[in-house]
PyMOL CGO cylinders between C-alpha atoms (Angstrom):
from pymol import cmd
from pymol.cgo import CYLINDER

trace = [
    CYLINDER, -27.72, -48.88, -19.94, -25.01, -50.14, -17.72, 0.3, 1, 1, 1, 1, 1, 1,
    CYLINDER, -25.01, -50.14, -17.72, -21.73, -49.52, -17.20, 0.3, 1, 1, 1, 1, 1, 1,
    CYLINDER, -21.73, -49.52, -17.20, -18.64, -52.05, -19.23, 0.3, 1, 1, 1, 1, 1, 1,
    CYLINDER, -18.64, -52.05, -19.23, -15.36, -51.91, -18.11, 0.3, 1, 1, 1, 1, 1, 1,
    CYLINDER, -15.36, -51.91, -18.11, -13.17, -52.98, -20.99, 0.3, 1, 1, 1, 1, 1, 1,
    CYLINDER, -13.17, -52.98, -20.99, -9.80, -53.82, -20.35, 0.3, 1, 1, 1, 1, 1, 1,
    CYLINDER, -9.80, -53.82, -20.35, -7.40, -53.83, -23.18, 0.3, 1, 1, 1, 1, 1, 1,
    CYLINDER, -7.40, -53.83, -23.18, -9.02, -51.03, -24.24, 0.3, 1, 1, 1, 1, 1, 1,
    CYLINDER, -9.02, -51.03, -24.24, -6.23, -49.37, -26.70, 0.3, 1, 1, 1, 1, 1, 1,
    CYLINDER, -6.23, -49.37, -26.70, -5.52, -52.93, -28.04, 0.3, 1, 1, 1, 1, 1, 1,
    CYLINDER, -5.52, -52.93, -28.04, -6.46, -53.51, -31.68, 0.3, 1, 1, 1, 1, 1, 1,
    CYLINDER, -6.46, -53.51, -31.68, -9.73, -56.02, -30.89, 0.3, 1, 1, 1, 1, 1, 1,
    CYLINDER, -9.73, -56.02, -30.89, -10.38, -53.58, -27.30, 0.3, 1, 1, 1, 1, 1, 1,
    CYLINDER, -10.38, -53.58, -27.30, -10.64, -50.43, -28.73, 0.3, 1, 1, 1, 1, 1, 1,
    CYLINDER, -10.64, -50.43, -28.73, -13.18, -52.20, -31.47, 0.3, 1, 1, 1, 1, 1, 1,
    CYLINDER, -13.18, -52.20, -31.47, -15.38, -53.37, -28.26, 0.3, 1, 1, 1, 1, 1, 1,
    CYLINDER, -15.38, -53.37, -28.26, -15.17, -50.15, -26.76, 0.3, 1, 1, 1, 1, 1, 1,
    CYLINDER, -15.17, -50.15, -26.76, -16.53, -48.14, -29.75, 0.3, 1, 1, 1, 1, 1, 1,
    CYLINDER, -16.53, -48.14, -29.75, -19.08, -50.77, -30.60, 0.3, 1, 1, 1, 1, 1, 1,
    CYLINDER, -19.08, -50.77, -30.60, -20.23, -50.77, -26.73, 0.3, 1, 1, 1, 1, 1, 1,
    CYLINDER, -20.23, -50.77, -26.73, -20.43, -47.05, -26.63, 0.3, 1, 1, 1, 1, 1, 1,
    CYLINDER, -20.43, -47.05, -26.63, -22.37, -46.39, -30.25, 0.3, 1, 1, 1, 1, 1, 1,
    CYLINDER, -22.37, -46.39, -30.25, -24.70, -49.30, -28.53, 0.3, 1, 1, 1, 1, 1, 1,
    CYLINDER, -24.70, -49.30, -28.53, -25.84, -46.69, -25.65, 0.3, 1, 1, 1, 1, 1, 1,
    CYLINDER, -25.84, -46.69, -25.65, -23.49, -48.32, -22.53, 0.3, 1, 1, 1, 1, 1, 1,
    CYLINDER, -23.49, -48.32, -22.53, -21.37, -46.10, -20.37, 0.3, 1, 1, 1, 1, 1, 1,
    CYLINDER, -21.37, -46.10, -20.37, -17.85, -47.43, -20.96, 0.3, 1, 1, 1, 1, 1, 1,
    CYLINDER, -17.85, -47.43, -20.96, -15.11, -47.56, -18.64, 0.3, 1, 1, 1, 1, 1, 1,
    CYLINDER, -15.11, -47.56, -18.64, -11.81, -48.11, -21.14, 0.3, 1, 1, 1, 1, 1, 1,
    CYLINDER, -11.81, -48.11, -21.14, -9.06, -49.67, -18.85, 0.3, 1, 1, 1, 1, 1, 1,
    CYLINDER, -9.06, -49.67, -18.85, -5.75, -49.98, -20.46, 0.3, 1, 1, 1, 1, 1, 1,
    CYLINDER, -5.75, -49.98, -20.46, -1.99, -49.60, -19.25, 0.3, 1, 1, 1, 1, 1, 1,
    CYLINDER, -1.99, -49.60, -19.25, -1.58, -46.11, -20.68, 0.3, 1, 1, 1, 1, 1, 1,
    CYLINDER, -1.58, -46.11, -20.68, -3.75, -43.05, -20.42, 0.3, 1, 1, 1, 1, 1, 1,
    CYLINDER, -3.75, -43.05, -20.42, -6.06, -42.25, -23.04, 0.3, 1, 1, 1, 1, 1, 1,
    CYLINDER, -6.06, -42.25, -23.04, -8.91, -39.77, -23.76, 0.3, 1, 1, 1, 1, 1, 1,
    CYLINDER, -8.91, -39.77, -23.76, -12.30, -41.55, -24.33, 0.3, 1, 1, 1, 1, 1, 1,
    CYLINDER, -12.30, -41.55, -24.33, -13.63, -40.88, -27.96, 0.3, 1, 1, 1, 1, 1, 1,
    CYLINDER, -13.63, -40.88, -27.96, -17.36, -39.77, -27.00, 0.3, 1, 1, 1, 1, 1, 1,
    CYLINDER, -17.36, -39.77, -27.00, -19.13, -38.42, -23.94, 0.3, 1, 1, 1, 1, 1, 1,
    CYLINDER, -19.13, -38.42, -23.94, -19.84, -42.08, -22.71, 0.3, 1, 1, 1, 1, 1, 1,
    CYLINDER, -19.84, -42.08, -22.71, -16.30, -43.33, -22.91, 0.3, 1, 1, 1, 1, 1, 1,
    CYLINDER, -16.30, -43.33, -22.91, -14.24, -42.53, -19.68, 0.3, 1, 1, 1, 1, 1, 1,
    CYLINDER, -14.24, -42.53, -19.68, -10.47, -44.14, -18.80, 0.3, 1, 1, 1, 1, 1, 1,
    CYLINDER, -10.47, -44.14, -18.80, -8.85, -46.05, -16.07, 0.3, 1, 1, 1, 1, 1, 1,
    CYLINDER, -8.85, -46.05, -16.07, -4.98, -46.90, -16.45, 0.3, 1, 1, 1, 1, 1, 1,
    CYLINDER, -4.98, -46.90, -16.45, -4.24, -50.60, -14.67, 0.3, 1, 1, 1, 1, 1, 1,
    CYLINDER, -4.24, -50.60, -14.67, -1.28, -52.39, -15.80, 0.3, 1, 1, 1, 1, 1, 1,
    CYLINDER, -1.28, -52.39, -15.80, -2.11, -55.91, -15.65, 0.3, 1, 1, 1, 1, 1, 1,
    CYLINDER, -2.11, -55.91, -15.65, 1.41, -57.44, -15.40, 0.3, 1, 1, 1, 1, 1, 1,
    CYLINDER, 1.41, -57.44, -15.40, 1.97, -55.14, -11.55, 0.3, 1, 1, 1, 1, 1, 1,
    CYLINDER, 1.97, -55.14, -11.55, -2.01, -54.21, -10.74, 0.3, 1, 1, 1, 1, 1, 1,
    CYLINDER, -2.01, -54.21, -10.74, -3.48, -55.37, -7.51, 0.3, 1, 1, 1, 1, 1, 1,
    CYLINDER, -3.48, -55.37, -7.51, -6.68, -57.15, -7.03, 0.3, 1, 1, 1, 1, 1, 1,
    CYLINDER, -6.68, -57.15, -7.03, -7.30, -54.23, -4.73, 0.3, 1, 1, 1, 1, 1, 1,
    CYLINDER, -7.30, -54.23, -4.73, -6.12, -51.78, -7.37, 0.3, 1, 1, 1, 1, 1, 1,
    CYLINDER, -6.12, -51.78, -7.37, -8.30, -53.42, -9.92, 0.3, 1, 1, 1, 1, 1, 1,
    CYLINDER, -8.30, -53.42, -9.92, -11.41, -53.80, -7.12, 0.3, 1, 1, 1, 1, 1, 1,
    CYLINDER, -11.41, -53.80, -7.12, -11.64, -49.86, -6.55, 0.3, 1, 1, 1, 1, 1, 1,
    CYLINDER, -11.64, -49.86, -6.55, -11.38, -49.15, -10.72, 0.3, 1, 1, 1, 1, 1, 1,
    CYLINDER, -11.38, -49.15, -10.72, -14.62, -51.82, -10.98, 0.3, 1, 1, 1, 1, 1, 1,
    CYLINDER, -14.62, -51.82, -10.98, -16.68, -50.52, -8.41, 0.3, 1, 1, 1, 1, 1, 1,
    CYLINDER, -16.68, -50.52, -8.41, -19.83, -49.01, -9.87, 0.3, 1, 1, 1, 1, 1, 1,
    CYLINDER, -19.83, -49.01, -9.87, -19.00, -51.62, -13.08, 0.3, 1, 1, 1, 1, 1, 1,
    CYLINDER, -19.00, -51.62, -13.08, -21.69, -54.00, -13.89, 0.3, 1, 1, 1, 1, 1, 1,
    CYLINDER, -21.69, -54.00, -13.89, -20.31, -55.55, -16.84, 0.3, 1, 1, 1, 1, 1, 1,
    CYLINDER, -20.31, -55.55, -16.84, -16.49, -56.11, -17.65, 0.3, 1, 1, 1, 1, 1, 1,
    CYLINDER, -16.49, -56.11, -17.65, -15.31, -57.31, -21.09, 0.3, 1, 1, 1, 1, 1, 1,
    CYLINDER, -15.31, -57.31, -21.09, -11.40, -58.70, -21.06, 0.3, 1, 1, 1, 1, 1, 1,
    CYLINDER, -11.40, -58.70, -21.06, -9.69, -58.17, -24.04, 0.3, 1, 1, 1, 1, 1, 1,
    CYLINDER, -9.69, -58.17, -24.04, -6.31, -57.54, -23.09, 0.3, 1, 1, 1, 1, 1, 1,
    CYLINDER, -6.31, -57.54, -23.09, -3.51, -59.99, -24.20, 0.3, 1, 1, 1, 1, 1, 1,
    CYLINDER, -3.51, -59.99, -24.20, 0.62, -59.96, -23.77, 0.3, 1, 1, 1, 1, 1, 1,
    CYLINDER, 0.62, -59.96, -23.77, 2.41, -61.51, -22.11, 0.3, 1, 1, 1, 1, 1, 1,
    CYLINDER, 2.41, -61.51, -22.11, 0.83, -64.88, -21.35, 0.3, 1, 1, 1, 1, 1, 1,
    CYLINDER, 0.83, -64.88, -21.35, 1.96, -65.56, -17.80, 0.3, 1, 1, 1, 1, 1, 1,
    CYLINDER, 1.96, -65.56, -17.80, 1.91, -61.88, -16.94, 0.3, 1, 1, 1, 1, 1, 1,
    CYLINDER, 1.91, -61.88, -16.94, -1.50, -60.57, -18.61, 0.3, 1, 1, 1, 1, 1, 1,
    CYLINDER, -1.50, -60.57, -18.61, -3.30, -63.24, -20.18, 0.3, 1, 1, 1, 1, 1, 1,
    CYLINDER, -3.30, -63.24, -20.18, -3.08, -65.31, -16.81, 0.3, 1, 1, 1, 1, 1, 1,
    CYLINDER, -3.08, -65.31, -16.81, -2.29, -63.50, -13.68, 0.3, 1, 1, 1, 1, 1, 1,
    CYLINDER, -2.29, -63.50, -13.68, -3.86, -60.20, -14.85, 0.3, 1, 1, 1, 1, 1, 1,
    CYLINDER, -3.86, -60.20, -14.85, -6.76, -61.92, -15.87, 0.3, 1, 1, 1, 1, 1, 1,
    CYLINDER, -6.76, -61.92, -15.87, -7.03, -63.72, -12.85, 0.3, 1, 1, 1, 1, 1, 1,
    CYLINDER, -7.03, -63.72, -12.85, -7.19, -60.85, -10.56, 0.3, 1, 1, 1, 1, 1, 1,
    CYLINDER, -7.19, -60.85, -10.56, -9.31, -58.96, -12.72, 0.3, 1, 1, 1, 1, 1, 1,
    CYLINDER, -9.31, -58.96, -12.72, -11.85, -61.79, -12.15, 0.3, 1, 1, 1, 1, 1, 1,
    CYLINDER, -11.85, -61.79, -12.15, -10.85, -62.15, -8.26, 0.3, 1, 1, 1, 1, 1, 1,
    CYLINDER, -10.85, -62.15, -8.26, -11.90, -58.07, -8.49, 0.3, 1, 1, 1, 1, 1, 1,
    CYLINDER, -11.90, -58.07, -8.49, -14.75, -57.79, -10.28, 0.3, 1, 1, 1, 1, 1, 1,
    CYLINDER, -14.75, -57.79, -10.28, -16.31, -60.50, -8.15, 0.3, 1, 1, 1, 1, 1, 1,
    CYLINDER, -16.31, -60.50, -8.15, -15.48, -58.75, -4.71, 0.3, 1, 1, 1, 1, 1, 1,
    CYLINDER, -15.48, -58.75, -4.71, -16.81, -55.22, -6.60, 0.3, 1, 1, 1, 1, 1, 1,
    CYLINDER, -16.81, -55.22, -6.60, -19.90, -56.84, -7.20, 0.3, 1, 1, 1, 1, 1, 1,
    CYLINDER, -19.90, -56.84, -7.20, -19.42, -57.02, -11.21, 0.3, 1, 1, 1, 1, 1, 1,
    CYLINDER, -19.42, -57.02, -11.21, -22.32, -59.09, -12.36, 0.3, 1, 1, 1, 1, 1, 1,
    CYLINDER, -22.32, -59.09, -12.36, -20.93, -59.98, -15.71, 0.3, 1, 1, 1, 1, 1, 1,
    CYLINDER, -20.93, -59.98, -15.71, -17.63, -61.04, -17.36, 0.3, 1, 1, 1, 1, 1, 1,
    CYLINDER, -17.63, -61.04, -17.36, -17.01, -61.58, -21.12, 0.3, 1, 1, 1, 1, 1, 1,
    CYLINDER, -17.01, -61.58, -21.12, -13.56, -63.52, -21.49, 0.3, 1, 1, 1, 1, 1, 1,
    CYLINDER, -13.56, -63.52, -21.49, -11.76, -63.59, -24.82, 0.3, 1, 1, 1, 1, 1, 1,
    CYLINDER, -11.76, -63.59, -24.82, -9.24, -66.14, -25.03, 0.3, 1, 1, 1, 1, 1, 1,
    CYLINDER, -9.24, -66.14, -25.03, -8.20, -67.71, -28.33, 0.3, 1, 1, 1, 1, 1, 1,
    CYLINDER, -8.20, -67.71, -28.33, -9.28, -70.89, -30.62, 0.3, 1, 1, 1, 1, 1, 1,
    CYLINDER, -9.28, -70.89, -30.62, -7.19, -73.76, -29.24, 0.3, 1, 1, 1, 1, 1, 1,
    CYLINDER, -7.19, -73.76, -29.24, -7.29, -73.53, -26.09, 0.3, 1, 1, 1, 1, 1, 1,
    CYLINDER, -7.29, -73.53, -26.09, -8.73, -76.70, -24.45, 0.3, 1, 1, 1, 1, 1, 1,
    CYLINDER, -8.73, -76.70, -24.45, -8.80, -78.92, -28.41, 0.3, 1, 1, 1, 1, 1, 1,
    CYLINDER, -8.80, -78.92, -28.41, -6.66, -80.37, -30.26, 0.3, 1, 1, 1, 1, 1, 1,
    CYLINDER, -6.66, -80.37, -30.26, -4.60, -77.93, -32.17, 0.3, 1, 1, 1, 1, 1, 1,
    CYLINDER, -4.60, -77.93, -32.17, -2.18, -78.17, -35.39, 0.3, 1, 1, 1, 1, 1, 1,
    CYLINDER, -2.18, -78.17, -35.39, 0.99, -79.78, -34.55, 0.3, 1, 1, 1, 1, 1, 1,
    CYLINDER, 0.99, -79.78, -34.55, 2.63, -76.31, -35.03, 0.3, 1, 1, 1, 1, 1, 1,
    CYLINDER, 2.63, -76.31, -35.03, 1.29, -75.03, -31.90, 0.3, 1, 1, 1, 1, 1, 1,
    CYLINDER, 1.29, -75.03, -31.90, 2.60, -77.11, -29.60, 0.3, 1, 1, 1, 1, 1, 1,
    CYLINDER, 2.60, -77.11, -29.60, 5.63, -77.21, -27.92, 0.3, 1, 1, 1, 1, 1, 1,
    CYLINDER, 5.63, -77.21, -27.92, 7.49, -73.79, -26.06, 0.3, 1, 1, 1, 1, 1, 1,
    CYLINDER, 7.49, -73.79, -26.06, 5.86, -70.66, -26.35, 0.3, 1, 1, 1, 1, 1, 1,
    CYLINDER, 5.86, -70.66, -26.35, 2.51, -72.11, -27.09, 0.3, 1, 1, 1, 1, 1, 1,
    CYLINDER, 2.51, -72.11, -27.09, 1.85, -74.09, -24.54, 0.3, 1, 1, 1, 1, 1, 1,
    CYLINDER, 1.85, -74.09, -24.54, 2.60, -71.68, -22.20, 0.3, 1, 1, 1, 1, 1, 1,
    CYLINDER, 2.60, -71.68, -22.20, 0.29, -69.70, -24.30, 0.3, 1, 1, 1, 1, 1, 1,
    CYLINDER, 0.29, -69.70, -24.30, -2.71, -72.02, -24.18, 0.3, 1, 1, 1, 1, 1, 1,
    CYLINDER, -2.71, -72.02, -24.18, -1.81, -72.91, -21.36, 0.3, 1, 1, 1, 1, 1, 1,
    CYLINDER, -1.81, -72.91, -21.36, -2.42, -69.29, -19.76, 0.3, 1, 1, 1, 1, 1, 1,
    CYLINDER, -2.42, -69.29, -19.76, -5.44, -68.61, -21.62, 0.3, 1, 1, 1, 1, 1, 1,
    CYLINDER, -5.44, -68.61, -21.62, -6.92, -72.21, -20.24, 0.3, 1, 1, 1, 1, 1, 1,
    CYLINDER, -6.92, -72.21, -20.24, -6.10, -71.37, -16.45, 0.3, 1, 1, 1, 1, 1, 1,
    CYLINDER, -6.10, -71.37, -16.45, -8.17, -68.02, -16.97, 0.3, 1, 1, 1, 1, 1, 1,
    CYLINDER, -8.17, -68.02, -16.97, -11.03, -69.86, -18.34, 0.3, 1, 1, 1, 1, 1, 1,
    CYLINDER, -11.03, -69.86, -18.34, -11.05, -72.37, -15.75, 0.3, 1, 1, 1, 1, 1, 1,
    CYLINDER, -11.05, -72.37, -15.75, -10.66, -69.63, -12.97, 0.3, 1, 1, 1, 1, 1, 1,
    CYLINDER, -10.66, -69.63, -12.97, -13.61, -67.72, -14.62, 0.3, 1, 1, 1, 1, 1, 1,
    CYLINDER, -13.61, -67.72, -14.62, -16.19, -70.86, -14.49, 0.3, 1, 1, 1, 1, 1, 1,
    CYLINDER, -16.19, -70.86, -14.49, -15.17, -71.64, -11.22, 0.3, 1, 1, 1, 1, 1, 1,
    CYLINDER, -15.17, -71.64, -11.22, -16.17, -67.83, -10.01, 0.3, 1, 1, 1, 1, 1, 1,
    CYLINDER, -16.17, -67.83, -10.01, -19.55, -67.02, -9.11, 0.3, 1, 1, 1, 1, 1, 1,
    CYLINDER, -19.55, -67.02, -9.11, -19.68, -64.23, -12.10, 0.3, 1, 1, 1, 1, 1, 1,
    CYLINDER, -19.68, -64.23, -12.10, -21.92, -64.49, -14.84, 0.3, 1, 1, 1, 1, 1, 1,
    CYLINDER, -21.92, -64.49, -14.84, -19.65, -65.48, -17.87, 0.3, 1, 1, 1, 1, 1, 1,
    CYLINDER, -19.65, -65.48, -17.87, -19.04, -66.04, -21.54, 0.3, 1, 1, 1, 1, 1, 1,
    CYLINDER, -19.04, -66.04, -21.54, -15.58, -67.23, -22.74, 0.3, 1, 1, 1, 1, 1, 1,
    CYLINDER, -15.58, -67.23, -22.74, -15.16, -66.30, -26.75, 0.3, 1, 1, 1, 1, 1, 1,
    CYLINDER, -15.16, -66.30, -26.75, -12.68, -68.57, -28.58, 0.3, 1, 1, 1, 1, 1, 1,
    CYLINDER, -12.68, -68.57, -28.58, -11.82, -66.67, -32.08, 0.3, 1, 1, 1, 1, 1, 1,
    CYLINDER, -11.82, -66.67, -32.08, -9.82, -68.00, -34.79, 0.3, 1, 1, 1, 1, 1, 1,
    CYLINDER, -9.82, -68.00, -34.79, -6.50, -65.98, -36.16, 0.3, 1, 1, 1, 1, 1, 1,
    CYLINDER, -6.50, -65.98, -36.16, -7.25, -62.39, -35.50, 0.3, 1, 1, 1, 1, 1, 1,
    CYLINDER, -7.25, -62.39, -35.50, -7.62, -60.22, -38.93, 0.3, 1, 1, 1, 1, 1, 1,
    CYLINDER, -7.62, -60.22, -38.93, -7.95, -56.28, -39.14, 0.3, 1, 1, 1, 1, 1, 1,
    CYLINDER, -7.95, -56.28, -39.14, -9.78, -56.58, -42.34, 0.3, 1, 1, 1, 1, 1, 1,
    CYLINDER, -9.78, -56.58, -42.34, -13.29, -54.65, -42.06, 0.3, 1, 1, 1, 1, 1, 1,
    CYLINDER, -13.29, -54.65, -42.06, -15.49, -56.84, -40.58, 0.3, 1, 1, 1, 1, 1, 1,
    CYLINDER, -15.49, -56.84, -40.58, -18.69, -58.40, -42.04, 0.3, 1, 1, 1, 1, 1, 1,
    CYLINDER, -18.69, -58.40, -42.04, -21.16, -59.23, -39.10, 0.3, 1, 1, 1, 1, 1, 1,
    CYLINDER, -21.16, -59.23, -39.10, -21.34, -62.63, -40.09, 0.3, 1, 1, 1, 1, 1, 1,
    CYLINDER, -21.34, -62.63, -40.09, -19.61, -65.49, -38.07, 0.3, 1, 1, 1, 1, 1, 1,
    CYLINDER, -19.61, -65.49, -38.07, -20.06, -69.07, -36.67, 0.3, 1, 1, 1, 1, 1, 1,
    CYLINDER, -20.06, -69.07, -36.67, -20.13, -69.82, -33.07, 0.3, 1, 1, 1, 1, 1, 1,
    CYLINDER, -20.13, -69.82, -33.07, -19.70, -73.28, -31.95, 0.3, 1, 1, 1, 1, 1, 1,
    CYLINDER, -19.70, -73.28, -31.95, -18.96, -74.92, -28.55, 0.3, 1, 1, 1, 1, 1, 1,
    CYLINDER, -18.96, -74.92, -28.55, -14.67, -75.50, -28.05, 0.3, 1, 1, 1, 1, 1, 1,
    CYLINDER, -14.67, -75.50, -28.05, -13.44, -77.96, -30.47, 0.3, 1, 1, 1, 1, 1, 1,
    CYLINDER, -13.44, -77.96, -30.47, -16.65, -77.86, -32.91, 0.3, 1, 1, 1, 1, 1, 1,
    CYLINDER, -16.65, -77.86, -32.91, -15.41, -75.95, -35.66, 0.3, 1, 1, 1, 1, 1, 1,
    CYLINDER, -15.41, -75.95, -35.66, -12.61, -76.59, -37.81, 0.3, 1, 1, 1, 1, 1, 1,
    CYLINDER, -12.61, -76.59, -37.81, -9.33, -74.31, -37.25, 0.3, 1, 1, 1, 1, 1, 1,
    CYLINDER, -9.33, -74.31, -37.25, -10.00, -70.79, -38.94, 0.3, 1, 1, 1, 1, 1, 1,
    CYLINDER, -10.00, -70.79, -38.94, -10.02, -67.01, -38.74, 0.3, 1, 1, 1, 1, 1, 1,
    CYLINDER, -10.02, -67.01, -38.74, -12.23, -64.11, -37.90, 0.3, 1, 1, 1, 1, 1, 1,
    CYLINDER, -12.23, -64.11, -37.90, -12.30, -60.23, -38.05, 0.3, 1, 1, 1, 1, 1, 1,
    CYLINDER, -12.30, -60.23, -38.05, -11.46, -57.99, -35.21, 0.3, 1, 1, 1, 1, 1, 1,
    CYLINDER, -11.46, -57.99, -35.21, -14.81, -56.49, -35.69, 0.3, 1, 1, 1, 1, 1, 1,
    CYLINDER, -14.81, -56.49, -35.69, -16.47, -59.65, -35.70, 0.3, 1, 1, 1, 1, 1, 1,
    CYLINDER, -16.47, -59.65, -35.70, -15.37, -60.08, -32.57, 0.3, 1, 1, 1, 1, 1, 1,
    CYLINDER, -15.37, -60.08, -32.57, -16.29, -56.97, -31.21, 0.3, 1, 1, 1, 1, 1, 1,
    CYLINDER, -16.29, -56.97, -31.21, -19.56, -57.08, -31.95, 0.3, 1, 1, 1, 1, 1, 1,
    CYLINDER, -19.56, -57.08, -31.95, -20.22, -60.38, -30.84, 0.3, 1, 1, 1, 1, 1, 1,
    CYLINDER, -20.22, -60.38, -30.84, -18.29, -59.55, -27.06, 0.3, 1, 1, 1, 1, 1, 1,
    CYLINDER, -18.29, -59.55, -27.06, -20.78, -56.23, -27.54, 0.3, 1, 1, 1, 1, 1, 1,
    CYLINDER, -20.78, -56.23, -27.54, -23.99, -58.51, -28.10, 0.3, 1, 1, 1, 1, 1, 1,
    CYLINDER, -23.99, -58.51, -28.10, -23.30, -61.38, -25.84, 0.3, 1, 1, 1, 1, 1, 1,
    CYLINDER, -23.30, -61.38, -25.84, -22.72, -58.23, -22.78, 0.3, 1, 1, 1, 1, 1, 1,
    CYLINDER, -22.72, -58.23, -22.78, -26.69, -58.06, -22.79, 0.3, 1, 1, 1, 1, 1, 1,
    CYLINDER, -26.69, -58.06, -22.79, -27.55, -61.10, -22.96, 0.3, 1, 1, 1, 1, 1, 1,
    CYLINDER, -27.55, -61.10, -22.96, -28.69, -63.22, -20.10, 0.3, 1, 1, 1, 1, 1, 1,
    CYLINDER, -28.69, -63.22, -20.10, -28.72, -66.54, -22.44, 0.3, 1, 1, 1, 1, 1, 1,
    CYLINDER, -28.72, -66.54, -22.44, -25.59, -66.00, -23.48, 0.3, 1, 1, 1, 1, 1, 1,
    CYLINDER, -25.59, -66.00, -23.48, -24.47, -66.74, -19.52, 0.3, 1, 1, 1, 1, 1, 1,
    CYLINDER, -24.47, -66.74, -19.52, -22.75, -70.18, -19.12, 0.3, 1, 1, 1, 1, 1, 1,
    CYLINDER, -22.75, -70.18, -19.12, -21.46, -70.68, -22.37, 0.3, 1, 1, 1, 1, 1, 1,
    CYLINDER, -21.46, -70.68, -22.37, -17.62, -70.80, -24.09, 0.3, 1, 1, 1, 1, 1, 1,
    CYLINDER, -17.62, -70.80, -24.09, -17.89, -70.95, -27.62, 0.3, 1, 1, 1, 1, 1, 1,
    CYLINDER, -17.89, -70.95, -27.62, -15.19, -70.53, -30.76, 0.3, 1, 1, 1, 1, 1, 1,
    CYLINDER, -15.19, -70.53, -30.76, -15.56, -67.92, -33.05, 0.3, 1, 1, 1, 1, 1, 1,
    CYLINDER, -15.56, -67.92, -33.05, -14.57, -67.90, -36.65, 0.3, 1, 1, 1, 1, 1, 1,
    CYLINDER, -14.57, -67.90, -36.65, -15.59, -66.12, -40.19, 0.3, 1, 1, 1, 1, 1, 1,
    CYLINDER, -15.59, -66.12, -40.19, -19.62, -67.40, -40.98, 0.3, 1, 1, 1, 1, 1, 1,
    CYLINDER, -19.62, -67.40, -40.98, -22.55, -67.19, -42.97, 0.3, 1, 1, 1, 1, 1, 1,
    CYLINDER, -22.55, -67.19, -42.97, -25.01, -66.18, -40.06, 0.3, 1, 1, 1, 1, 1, 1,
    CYLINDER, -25.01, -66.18, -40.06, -25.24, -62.27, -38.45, 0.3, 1, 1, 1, 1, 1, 1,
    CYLINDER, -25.24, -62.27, -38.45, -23.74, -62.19, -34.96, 0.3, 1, 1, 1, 1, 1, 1,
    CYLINDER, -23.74, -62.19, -34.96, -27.12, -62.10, -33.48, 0.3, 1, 1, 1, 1, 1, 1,
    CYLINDER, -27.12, -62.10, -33.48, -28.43, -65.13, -35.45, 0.3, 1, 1, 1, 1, 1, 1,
    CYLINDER, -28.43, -65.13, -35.45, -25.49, -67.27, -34.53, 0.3, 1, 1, 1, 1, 1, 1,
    CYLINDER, -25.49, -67.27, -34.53, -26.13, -66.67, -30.75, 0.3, 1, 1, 1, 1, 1, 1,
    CYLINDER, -26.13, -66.67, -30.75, -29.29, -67.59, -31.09, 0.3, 1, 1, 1, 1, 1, 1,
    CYLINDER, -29.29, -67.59, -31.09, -28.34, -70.77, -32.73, 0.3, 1, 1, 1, 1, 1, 1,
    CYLINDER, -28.34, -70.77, -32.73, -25.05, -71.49, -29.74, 0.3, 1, 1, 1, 1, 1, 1,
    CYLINDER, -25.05, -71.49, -29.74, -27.52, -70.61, -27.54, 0.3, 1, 1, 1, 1, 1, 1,
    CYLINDER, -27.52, -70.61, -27.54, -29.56, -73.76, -28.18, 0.3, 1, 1, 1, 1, 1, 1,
    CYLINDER, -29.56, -73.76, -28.18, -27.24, -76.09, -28.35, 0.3, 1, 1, 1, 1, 1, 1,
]
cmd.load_cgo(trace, "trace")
């Protein structure tokens, strides 16, 4: 199979993508701001720290790459915009055919009144400039929108829904990662943004149904 950078990988929802890509036969690259040893023989590391790497920094770490998953998030101006913003500048002058973007549920809806104002607009704000900067790229994307973020176990089951579809709610970690994992491979999945939250369908039964709406 080919080879997924991940970046975020040591975060709590990266490190689930990089174990789920890796047990699903891809050679992983695991990019994250501190060195790590990978956790099988497919797993090697990178170290990029978002908030200070180059695009030409980031270019030379995705050559080879074919696929990148980006699930880092910190600081929003920092990482979750400028980093991700010249991650997408570098995979598409390395040739990167693929980018999965994970953002965040509210970002380009209406959200409860207690996320507006201060910190999260600047929030939302910086996850909506790096969706907009990766459908303006000529990559081959998929922007995931999940709910509140839960490290309970997860149980392959979710909803997926185009932005402002589904009501406000949560998801697992693992849920997550296994739908970033699925969506990697699939050419359908191309061209779409859609929220993720807890369901009642298995991850691969939901993208069929976002699929064809």
């Amino acid at each position: 199979m080919s080879t997924v950078a991940v970046f975020g990988a040591t975060g709590q929802t990266g490190r689930r993508v990089v174990d789920r890509l890796a047990r699903a036969g891809h050679d992983v690259l695991a990019v994250s701001r501190r060195a790590g040893g990978g956790r099988s023989p497919q797993i090697r590391t990178a170290t990029a720290d978002l908030t200070r790497a180059t695009v030409s920094e980031l270019r030379k770490i995705l050559n080879g790459v074919h696929s990148v998953v980006f699930a880092a998030a910190g600081d929003p101006i920092r990482v979750d915009r400028d980093g991700a913003l010249r991650v997408i500048e570098a995979a598409e002058q390395a040739g990167v055919t693929r980018l999965v973007l994970i953002t965040g549920m509210g970002v380009g809806r209406t959200r409860p009144a207690e996320y507006y104002g201060g910190f999260w607009d600047t929030y939302f704000g910086a996850k909506e400039a790096s969706e907009r900067a990766l459908r303006a790229s000529g990559l081959s994307w998929t922007i995931l929108q999940p709910g509140e973020l839960l490290n309970d176990r997860g149980r392959d089951r979710v909803a997926l829904a185009p932005t402002g579809s589904l009501p406000i709610g949560a998801v697992t970690r693992d849920d997550v990662a296994a739908v970033a994992t699925a969506v990697v491979d699939r050419a359908d999945a191309a061209g779409h943004g859609w929220e993720v939250v807890d369901g009642n369908l298995s991850i691969e039964s939901a993208i069929d149904a976002a699929v064809q709406r």
